[in-house]
Backbone bond lengths (Angstrom), bond angles and torsions (degrees), N, CA, C in turn:
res aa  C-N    CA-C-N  psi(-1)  N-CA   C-N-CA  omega(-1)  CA-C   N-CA-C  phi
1 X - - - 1.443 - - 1.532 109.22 -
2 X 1.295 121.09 145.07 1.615 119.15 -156.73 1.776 87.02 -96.43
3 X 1.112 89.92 156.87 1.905 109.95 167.25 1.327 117.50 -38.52
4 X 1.241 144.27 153.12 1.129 126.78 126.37 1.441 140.31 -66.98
5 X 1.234 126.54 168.05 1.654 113.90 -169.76 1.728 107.72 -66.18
6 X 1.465 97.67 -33.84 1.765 85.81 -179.03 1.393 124.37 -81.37
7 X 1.293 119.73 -13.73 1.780 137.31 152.28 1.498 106.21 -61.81
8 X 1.365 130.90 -38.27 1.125 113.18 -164.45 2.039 96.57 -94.08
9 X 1.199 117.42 -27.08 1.170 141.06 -162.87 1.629 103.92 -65.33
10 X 1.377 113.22 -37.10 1.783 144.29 172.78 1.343 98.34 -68.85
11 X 1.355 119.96 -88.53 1.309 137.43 160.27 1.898 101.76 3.78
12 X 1.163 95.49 -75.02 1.466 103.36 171.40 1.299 132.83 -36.91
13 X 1.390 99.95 -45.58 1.683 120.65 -159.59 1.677 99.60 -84.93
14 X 1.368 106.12 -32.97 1.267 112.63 -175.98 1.696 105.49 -73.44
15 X 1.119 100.61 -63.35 1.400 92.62 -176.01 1.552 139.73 -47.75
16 X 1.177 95.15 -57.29 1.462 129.14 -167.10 1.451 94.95 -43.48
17 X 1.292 114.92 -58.74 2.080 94.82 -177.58 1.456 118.99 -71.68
18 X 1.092 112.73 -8.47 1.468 111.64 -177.50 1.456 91.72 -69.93
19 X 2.065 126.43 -61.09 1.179 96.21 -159.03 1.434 105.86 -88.05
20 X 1.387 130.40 -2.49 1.140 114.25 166.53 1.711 132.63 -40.71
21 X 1.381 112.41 -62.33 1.473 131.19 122.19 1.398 105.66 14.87
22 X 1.777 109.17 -94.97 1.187 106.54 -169.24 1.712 127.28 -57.11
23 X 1.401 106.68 -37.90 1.466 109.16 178.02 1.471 128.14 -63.08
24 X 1.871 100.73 -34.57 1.254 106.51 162.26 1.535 129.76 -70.20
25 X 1.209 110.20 -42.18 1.983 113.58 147.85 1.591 114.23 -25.67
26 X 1.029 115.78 -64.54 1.287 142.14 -177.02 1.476 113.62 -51.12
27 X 1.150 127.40 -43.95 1.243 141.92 -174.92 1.534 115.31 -99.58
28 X 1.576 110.96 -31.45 1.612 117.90 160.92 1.792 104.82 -72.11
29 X 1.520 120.53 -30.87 1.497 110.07 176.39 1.471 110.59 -69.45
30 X 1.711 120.33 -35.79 1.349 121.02 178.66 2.087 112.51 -54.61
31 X 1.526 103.96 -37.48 1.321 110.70 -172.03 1.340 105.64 -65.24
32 X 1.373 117.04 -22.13 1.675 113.47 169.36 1.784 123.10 -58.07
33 X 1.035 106.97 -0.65 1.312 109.26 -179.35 1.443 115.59 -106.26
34 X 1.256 110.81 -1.32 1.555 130.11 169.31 1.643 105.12 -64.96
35 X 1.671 113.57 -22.36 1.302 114.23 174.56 1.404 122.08 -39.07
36 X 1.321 141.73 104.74 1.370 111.18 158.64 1.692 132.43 -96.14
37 X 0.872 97.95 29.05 1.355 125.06 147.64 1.083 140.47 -59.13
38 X 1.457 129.37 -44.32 1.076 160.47 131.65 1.991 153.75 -86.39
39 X 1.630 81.80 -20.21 1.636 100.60 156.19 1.653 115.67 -132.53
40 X 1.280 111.12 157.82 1.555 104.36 166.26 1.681 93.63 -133.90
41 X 1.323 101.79 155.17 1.546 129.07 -163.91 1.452 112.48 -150.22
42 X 1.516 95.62 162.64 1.587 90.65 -175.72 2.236 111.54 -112.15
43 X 0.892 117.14 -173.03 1.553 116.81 -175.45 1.562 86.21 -79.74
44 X 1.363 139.71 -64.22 1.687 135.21 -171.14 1.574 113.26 -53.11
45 X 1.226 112.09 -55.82 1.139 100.22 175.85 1.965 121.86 -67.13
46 X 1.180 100.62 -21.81 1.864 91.42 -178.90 1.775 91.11 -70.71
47 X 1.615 100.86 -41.01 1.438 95.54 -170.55 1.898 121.35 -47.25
48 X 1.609 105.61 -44.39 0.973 109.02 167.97 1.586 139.65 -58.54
49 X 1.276 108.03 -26.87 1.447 135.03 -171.28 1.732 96.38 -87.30
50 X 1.304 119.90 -36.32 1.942 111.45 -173.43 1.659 86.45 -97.33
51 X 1.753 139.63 -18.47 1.491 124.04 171.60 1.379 92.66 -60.33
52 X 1.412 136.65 -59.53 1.410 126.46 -126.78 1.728 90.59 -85.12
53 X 1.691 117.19 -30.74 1.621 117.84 174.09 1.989 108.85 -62.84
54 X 0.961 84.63 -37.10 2.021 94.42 176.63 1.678 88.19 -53.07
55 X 1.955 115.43 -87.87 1.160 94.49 -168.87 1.358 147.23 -29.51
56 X 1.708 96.39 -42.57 1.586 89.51 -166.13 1.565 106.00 -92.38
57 X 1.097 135.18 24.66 1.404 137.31 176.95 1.834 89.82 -118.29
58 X 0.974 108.56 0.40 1.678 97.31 176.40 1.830 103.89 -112.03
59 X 1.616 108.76 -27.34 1.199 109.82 154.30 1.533 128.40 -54.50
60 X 1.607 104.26 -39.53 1.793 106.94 -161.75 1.840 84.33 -76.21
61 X 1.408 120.81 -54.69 1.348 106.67 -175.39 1.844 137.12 -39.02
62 X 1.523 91.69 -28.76 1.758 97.99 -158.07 2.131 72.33 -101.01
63 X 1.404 148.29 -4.88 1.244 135.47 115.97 0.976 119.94 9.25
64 X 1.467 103.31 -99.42 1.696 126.51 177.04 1.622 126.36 -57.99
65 X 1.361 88.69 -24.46 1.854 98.72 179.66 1.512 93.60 -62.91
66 X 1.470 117.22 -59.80 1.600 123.76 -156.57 2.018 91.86 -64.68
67 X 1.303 125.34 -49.80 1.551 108.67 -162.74 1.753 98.67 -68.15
68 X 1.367 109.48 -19.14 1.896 86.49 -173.54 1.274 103.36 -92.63
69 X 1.325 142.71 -10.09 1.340 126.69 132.10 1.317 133.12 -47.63
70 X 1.216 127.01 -49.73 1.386 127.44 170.86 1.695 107.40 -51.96
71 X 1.506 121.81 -48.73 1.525 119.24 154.38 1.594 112.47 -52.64
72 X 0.873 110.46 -10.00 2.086 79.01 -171.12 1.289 132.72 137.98
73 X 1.973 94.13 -44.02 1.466 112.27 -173.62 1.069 129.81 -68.36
């Protein structure tokens, strides 16, 4: 039997900062490599490495675009 909207609506509320949290952790540990102190890098490759973060944060968005249509919004 499927959720109800306010079980799934919780569900949500609960989660969502935890992994928010985590991804942003995640992405402040990636900025550690901006060190040059300790790494050296080139302009293509950072370039490539913040395209492929563009995509997939433009993926997770058009995500959410498609479920609040499927709701209504």
């Amino acid at each position: 039997m499927p959720k109800d909207d306010d079980l799934r609506a919780q569900d949500f509320e609960r989660l969502m900062p935890k992994r928010l949290e985590a991804a942003l952790e995640k992405l402040r540990i990636l900025g550690n490599l901006a060190s040059t102190y300790g790494y050296a890098y080139d302009p293509e490759t950072v370039r490539t490495m913040i395209g492929e973060l563009h995509a997939e944060v433009d993926r997770l968005e058009q995500e959410f675009v498609h479920g609040l249509r499927k709701q209504g919004f």
